[in-house]
MDAnalysis code that builds the backbone (N, CA, C; Angstrom):
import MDAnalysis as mda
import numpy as np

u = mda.Universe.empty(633, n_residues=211, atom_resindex=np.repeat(np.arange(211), 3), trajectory=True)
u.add_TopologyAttr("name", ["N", "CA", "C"] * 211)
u.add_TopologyAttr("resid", np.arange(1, 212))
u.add_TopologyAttr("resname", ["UNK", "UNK", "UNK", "UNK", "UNK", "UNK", "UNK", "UNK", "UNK", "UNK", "UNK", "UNK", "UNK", "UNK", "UNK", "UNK", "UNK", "UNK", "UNK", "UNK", "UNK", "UNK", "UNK", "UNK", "UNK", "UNK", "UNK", "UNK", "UNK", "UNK", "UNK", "UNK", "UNK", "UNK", "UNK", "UNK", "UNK", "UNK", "UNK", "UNK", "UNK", "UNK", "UNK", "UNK", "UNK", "UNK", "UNK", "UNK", "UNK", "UNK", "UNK", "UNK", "UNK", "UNK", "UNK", "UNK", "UNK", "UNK", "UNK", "UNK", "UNK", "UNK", "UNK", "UNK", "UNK", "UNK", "UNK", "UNK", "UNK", "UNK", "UNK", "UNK", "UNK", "UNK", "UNK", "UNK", "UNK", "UNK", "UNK", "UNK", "UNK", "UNK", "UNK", "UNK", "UNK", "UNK", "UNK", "UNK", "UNK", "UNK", "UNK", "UNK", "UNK", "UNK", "UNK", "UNK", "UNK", "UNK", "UNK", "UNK", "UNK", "UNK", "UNK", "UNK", "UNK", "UNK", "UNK", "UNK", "UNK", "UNK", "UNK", "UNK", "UNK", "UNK", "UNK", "UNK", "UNK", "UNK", "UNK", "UNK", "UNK", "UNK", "UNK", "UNK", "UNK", "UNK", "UNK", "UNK", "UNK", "UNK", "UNK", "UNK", "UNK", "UNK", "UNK", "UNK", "UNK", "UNK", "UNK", "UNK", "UNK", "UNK", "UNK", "UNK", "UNK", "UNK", "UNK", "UNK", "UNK", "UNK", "UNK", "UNK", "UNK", "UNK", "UNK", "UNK", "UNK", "UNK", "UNK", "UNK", "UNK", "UNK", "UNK", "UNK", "UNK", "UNK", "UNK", "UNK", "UNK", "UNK", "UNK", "UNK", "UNK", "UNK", "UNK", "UNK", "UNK", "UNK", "UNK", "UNK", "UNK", "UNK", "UNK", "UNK", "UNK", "UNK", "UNK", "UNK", "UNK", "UNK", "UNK", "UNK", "UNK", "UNK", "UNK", "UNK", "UNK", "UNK", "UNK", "UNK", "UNK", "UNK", "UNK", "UNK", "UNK", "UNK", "UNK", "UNK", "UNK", "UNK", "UNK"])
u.atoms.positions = np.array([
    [0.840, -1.205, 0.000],
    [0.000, 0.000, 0.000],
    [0.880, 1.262, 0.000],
    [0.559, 2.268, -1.004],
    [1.043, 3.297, -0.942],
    [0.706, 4.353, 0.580],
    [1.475, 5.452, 0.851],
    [1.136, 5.916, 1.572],
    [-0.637, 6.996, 1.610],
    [-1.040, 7.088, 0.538],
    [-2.388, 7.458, 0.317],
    [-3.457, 6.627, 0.554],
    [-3.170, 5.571, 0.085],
    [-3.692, 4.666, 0.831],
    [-4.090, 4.100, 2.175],
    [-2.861, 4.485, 2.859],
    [-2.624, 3.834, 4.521],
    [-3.661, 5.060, 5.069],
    [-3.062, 6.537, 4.223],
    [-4.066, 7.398, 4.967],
    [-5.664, 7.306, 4.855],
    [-6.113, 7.134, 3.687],
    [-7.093, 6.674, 3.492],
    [-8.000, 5.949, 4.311],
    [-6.859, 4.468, 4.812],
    [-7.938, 3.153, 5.975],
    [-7.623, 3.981, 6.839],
    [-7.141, 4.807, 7.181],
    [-6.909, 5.627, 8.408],
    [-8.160, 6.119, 9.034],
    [-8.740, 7.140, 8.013],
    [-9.907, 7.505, 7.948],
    [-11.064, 7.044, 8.193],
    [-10.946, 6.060, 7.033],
    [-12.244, 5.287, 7.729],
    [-12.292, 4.326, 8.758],
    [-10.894, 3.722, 9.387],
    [-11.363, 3.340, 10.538],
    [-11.570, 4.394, 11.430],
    [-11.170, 5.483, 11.740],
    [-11.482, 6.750, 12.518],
    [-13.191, 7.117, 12.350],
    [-13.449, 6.655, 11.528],
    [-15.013, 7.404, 10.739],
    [-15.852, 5.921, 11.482],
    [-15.322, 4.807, 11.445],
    [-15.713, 3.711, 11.879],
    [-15.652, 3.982, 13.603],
    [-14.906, 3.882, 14.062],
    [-14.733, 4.146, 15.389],
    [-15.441, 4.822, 15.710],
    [-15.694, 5.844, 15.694],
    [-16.669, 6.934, 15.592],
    [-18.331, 6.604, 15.665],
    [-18.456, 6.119, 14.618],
    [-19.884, 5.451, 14.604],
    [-20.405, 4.249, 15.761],
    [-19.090, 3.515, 15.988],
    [-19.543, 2.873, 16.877],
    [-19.455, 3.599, 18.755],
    [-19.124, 4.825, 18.700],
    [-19.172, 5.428, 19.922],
    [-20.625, 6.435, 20.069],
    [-20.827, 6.532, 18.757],
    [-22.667, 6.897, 18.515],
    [-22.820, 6.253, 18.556],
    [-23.449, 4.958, 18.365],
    [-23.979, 3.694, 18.589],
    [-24.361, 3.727, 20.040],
    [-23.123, 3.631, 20.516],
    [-23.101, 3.636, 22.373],
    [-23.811, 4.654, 23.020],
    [-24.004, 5.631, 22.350],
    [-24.154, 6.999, 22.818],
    [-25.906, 6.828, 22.857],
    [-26.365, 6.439, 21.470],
    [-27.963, 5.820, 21.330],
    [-28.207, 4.734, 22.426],
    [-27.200, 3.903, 22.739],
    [-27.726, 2.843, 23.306],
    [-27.910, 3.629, 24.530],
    [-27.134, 3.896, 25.372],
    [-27.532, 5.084, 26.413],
    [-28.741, 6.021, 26.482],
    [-29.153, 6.574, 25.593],
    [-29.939, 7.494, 25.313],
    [-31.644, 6.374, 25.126],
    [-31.334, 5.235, 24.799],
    [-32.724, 4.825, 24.647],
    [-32.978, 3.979, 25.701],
    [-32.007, 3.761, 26.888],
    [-32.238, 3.539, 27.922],
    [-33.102, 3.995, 28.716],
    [-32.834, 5.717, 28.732],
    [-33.189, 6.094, 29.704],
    [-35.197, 6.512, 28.902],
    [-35.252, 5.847, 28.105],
    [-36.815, 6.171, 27.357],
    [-37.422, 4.838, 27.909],
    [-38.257, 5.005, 27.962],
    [-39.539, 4.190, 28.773],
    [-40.288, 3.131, 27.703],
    [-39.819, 2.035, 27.324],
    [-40.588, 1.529, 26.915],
    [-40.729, 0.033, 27.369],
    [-41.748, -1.152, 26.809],
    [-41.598, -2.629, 27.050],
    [-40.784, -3.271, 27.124],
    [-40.553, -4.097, 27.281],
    [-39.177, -4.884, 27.618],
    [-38.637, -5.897, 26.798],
    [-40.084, -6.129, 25.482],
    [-39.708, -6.979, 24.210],
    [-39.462, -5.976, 23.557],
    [-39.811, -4.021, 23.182],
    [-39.403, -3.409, 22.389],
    [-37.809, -3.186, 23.172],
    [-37.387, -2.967, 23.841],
    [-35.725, -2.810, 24.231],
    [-35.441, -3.751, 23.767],
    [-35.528, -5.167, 24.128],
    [-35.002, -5.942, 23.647],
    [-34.707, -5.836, 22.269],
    [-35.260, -5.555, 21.327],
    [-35.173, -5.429, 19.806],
    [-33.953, -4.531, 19.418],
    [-34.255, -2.903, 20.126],
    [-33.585, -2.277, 20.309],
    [-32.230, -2.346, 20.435],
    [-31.829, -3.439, 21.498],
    [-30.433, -3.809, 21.963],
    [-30.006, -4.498, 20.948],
    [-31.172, -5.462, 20.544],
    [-30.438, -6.397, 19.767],
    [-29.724, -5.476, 18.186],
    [-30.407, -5.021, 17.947],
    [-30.246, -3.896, 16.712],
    [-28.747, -3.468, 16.602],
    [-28.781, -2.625, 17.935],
    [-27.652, -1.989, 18.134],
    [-26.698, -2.888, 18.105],
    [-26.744, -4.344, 18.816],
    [-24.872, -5.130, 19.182],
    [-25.039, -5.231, 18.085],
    [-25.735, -6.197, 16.870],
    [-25.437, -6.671, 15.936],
    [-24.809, -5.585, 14.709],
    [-25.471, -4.326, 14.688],
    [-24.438, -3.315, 13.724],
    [-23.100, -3.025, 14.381],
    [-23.326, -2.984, 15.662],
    [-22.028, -2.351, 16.345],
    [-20.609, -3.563, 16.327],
    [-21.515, -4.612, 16.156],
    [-20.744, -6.502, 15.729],
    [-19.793, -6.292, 14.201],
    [-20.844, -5.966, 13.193],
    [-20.468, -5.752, 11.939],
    [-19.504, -4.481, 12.133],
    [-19.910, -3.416, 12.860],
    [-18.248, -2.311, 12.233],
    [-17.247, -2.908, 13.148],
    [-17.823, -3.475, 13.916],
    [-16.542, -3.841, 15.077],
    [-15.397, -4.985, 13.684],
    [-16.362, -5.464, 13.481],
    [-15.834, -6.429, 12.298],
    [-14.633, -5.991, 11.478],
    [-15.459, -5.014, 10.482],
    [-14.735, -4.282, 9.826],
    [-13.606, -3.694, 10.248],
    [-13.792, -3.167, 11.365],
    [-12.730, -1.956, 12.038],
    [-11.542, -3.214, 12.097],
    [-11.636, -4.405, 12.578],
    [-10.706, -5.274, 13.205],
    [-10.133, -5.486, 11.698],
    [-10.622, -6.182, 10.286],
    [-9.720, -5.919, 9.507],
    [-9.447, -4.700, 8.648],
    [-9.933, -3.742, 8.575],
    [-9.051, -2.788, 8.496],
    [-7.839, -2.194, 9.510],
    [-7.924, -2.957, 10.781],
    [-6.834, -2.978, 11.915],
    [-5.707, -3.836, 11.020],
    [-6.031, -5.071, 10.608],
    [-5.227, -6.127, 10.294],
    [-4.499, -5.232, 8.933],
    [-5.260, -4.495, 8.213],
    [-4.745, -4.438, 6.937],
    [-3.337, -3.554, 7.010],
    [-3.678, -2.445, 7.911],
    [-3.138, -1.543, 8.474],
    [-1.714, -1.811, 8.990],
    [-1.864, -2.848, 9.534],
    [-0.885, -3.627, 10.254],
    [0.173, -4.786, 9.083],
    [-0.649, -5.373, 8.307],
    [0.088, -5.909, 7.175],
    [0.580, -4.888, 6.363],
    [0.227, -3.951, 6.324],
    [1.249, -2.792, 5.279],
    [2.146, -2.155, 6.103],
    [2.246, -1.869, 7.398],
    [3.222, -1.631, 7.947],
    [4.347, -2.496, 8.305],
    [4.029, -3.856, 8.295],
    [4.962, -5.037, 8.107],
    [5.536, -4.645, 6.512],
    [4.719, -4.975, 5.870],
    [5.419, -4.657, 4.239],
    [6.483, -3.468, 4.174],
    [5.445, -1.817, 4.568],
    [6.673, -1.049, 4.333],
    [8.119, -1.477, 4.678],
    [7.928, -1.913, 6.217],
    [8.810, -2.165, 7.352],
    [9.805, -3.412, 6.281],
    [9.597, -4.468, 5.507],
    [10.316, -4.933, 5.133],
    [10.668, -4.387, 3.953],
    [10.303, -3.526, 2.888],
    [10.737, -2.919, 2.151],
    [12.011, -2.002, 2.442],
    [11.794, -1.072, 3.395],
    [12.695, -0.413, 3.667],
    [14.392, -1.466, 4.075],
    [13.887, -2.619, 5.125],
    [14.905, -3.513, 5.538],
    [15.390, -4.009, 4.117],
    [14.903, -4.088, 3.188],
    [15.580, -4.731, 1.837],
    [16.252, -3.444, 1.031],
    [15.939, -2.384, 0.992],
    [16.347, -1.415, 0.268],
    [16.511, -0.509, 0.960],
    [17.285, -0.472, 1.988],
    [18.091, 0.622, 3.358],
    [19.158, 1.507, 2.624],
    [19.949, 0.381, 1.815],
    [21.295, 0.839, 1.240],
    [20.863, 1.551, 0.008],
    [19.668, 1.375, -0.510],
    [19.350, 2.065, -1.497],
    [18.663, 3.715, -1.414],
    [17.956, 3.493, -0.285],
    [17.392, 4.857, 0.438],
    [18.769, 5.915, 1.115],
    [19.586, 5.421, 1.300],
    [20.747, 5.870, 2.411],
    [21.362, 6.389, 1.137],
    [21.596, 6.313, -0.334],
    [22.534, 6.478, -1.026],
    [21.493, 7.408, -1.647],
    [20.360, 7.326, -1.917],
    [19.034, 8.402, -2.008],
    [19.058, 9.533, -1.618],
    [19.489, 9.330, -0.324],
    [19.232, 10.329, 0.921],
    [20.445, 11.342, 0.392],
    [21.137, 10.652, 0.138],
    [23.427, 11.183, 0.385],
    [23.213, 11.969, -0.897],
    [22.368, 11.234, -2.154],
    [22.551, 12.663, -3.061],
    [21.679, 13.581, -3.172],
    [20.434, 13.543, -2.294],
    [20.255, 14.570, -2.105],
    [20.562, 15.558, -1.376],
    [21.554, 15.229, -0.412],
    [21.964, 16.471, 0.659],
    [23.315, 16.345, -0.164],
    [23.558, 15.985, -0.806],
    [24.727, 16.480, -1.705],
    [24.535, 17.601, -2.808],
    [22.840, 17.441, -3.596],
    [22.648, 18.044, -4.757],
    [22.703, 19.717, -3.773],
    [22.252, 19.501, -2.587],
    [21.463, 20.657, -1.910],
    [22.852, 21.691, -1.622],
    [23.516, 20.420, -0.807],
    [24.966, 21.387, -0.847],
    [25.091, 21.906, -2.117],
    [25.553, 21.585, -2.915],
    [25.870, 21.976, -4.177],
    [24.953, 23.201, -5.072],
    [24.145, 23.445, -4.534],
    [23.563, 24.305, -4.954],
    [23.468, 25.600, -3.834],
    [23.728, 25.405, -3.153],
    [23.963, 26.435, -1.808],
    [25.313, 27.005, -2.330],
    [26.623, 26.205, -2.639],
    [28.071, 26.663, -2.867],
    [27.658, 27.215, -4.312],
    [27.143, 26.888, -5.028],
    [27.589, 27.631, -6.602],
    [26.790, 28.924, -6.159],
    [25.460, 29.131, -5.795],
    [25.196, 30.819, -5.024],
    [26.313, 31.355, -4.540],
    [26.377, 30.950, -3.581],
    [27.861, 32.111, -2.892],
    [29.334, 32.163, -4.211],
    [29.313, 31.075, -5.206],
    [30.765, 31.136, -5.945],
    [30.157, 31.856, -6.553],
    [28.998, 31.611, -7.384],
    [28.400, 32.980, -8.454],
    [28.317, 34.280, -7.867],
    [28.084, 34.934, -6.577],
    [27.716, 36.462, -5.915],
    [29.019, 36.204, -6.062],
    [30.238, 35.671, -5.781],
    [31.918, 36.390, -6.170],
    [32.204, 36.256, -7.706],
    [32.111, 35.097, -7.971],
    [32.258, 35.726, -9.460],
    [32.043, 36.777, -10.136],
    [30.444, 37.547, -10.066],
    [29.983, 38.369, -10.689],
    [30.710, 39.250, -9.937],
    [30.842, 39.714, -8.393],
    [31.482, 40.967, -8.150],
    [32.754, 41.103, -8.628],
    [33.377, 40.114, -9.168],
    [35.370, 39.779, -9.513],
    [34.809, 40.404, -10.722],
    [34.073, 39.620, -11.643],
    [33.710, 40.240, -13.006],
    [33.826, 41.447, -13.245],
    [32.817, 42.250, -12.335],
    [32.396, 43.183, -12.643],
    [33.681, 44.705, -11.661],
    [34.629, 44.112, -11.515],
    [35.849, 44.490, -11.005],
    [35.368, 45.113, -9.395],
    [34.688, 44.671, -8.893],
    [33.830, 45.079, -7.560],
    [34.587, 44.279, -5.991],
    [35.347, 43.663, -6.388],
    [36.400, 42.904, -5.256],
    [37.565, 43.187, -5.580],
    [38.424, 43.971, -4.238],
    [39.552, 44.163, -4.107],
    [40.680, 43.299, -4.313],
    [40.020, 42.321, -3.745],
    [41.243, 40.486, -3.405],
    [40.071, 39.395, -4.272],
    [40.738, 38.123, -5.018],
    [39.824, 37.233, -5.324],
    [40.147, 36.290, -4.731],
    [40.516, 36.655, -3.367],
    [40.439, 35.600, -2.423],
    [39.484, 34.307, -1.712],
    [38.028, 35.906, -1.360],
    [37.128, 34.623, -1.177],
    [36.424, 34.242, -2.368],
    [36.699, 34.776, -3.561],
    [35.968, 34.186, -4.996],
    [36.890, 32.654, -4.920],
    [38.134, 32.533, -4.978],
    [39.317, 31.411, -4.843],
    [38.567, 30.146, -3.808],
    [38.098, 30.705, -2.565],
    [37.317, 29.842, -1.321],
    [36.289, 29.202, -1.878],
    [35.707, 30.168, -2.559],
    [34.318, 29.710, -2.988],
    [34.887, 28.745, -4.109],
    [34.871, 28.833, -4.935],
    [35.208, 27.950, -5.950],
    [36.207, 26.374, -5.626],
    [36.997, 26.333, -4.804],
    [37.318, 25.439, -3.956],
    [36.168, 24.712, -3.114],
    [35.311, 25.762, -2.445],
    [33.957, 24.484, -1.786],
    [32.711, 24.370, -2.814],
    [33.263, 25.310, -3.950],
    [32.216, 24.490, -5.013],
    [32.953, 22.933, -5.660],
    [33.472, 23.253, -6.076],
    [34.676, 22.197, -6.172],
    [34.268, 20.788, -5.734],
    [34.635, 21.245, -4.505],
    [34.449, 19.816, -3.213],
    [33.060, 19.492, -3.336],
    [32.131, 20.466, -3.024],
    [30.961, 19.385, -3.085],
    [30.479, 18.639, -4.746],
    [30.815, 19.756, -5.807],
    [30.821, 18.931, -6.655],
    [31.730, 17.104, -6.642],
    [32.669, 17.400, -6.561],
    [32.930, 15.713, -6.384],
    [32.608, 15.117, -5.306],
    [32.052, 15.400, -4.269],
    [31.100, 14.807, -3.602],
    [29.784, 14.344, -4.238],
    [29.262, 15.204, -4.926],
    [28.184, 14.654, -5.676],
    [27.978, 13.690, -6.782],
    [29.269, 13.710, -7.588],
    [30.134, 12.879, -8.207],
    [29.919, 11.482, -7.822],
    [30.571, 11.104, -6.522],
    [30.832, 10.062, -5.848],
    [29.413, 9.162, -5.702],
    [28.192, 10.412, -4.715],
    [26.941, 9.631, -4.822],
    [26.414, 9.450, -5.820],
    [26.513, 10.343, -7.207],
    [25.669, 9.715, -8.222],
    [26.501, 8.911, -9.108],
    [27.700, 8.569, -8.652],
    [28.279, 6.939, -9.232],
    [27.532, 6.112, -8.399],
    [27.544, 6.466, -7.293],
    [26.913, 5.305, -6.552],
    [25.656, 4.599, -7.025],
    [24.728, 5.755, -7.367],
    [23.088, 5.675, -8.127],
    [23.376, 4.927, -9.296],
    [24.414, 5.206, -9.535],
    [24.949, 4.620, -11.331],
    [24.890, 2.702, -11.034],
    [25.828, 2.693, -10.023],
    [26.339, 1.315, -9.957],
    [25.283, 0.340, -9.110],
    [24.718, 0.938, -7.997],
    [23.833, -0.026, -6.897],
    [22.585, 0.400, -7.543],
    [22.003, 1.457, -7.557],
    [20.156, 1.619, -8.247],
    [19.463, 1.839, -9.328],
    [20.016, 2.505, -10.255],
    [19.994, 3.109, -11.523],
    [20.303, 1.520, -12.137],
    [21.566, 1.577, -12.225],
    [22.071, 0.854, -13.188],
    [21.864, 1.160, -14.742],
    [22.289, 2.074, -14.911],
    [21.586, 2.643, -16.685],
    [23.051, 3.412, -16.865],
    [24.045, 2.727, -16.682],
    [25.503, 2.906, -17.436],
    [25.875, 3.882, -16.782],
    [26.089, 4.911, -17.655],
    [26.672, 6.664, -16.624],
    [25.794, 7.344, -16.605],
    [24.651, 7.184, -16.409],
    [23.610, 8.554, -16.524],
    [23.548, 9.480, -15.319],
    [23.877, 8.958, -14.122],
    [23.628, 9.955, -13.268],
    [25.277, 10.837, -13.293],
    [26.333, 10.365, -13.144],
    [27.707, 10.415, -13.553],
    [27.826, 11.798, -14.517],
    [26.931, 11.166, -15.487],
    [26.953, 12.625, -16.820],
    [26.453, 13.274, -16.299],
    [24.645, 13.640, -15.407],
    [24.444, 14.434, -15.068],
    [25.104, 15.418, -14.031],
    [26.025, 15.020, -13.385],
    [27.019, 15.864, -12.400],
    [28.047, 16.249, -13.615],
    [28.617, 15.901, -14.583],
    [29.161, 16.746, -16.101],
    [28.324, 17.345, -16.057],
    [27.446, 17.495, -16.758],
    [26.680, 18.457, -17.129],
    [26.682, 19.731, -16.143],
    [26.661, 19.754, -14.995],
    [26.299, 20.707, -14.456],
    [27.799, 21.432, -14.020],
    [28.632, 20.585, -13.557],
    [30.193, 21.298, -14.127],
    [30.631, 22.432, -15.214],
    [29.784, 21.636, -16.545],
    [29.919, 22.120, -17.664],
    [29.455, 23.452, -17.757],
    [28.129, 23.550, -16.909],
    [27.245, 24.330, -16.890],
    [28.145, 25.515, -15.871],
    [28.339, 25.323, -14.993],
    [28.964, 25.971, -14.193],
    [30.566, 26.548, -14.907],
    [30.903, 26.078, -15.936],
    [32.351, 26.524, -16.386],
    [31.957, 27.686, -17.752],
    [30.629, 27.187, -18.102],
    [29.742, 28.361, -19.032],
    [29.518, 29.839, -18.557],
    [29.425, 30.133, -16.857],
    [29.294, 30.937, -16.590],
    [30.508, 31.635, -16.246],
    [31.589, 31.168, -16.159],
    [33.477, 31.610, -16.293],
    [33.075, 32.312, -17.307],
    [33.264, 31.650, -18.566],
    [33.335, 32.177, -20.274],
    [32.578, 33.442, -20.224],
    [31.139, 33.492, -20.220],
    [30.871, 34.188, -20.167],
    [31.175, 35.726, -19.532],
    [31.269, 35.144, -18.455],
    [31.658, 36.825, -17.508],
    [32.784, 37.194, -18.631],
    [33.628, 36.142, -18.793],
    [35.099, 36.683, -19.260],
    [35.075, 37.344, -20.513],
    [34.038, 36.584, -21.474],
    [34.182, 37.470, -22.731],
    [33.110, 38.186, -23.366],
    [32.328, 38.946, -22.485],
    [31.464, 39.594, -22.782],
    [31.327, 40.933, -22.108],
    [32.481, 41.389, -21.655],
    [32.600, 42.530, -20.617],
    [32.616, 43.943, -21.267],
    [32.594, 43.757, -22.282],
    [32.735, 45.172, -23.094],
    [30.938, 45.150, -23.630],
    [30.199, 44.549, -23.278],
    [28.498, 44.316, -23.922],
    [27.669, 44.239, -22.485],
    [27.753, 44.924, -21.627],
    [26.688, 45.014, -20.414],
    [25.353, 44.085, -20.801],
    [24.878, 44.450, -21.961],
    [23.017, 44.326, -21.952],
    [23.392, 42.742, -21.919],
    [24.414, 42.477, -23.547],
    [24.312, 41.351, -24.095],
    [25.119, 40.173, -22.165],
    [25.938, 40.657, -21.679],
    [26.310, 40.178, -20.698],
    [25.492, 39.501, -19.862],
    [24.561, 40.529, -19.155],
    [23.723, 40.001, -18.340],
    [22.242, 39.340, -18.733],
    [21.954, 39.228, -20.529],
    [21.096, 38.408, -21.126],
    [21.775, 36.865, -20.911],
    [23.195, 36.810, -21.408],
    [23.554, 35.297, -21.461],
    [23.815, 34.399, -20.098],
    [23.781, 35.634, -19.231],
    [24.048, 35.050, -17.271],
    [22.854, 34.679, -16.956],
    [21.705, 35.368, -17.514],
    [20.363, 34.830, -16.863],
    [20.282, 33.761, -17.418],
    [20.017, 33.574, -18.879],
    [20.046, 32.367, -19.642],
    [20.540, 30.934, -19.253],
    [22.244, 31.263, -18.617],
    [22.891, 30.492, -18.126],
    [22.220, 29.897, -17.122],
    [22.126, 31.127, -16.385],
    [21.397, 30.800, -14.740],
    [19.977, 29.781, -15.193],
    [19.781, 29.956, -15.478],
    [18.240, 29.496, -15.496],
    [18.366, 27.977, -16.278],
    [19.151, 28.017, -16.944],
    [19.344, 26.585, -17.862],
    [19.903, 26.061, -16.595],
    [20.578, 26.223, -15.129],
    [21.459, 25.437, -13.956],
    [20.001, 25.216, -13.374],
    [19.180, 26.094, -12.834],
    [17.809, 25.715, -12.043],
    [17.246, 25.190, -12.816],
    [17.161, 24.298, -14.209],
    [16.585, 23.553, -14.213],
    [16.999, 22.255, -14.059],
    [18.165, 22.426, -14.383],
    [19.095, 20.950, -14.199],
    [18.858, 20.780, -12.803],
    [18.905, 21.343, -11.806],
    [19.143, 21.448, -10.344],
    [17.428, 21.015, -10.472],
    [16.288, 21.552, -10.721],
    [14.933, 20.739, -10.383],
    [14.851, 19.215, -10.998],
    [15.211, 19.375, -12.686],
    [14.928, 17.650, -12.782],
    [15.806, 16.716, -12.134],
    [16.971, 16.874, -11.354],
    [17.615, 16.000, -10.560],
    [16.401, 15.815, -9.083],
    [16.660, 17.221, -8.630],
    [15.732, 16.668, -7.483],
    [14.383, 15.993, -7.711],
    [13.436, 16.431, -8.882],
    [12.576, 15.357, -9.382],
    [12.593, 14.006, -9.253],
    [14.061, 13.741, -9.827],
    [14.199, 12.275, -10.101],
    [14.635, 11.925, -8.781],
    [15.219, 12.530, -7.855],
    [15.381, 11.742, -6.777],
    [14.508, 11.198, -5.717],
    [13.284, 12.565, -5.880],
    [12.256, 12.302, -5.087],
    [11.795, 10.799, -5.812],
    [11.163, 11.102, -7.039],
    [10.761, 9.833, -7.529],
    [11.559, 8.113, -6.906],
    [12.746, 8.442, -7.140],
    [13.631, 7.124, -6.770],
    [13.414, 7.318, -5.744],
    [13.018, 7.915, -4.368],
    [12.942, 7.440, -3.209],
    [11.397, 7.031, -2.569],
    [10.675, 7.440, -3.347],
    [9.017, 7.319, -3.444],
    [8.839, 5.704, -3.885],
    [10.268, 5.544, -5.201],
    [10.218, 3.836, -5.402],
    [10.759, 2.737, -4.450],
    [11.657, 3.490, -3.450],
    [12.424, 2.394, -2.705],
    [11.663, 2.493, -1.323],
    [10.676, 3.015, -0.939],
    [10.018, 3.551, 0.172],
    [8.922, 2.475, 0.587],
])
């Protein structure tokens, strides 16, 4: 069972439960009314026997509830190492997109001759660096244990290198063209946020599958 699902029997055993505490609530209530003692009787009987049937129900939708949490529970125990390496590139993609912000705000101020020292532009680009081959590492990993579809995740950390060495060029040879400059940086920019969403797409997805 998917998790929409689980929420789902959730509900209606809650909606079930429920009914049978009105139930109780009538049975109380027609107590205290005055009638024969073969019409109560009917009465009572009325009431256990529906309150029998949701009790019914409620108990396997208890059971079902309980067999999909065994299932998740062994899903996850079979595919731990697959979720854990899930997990690693996404707090890798995240880093990685946190460091190229801060390397891009120095770049553009180095560009635009607005920094004295390109010292911390040098920092930055060093912990862009690093987490890029950090990210590297986990999406070989995706390559070799989950994926398995040759280099695809591998290329996609190229790609975004690539992408990231597009925005060097640029600053560098377009400095005498302001307009045309900051048309091809947005461009740039915006072609990286998307690479940066369909990764996280796909990761959510791959962890929605191993879940």
């Amino acid at each position: 069972m998917n998790k929409k699902e689980i929420t789902n029997l959730i509900i209606l055993l809650t909606i079930l439960i429920s009914v049978c505490f009105g139930l109780a609530g009538v049975a109380v209530l027609l107590s205290t009314i005055q009638v024969n003692n073969d019409g109560l009787t009917v009465i009572y009987d009325t009431i256990s026997a529906i309150t029998s049937i949701i009790s019914s129900v409620a108990t396997v939708l208890a059971l079902l509830l309980a067999f999909s949490g065994i299932d998740t529970w062994k899903k996850q125990l079979k595919y731990g190492k697959h979720l854990s390496i899930i997990w690693d590139s996404k707090h890798c993609l995240r880093d990685l997109q946190s460091s190229r912000i801060k390397w891009y705000i120095y770049l553009y101020a180095f560009g635009k001759n607005e920094l004295n020292s390109n010292e911390n532009l040098k920092l930055e680009a060093q912990i862009l660096e690093k987490d890029l081959e950090q990210l590297k590492k986990s999406f070989t990993a995706l390559d070799t244990i989950i994926v398995k579809n040759k280099w695809e995740w591998s290329n996609y950390a190229v790609e975004l290198n690539t992408s990231f060495g597009e925005i060097s060029k640029i600053l560098k040879n377009n400095q005498k063209n302001p307009q045309d400059l900051e048309e091809k940086l947005l461009k740039q920019n915006n072609l990286i946020d998307s690479h940066f969403i369909y990764l996280e797409t796909q990761l959510e997805e791959l962890e929605l599958q191993y879940s």
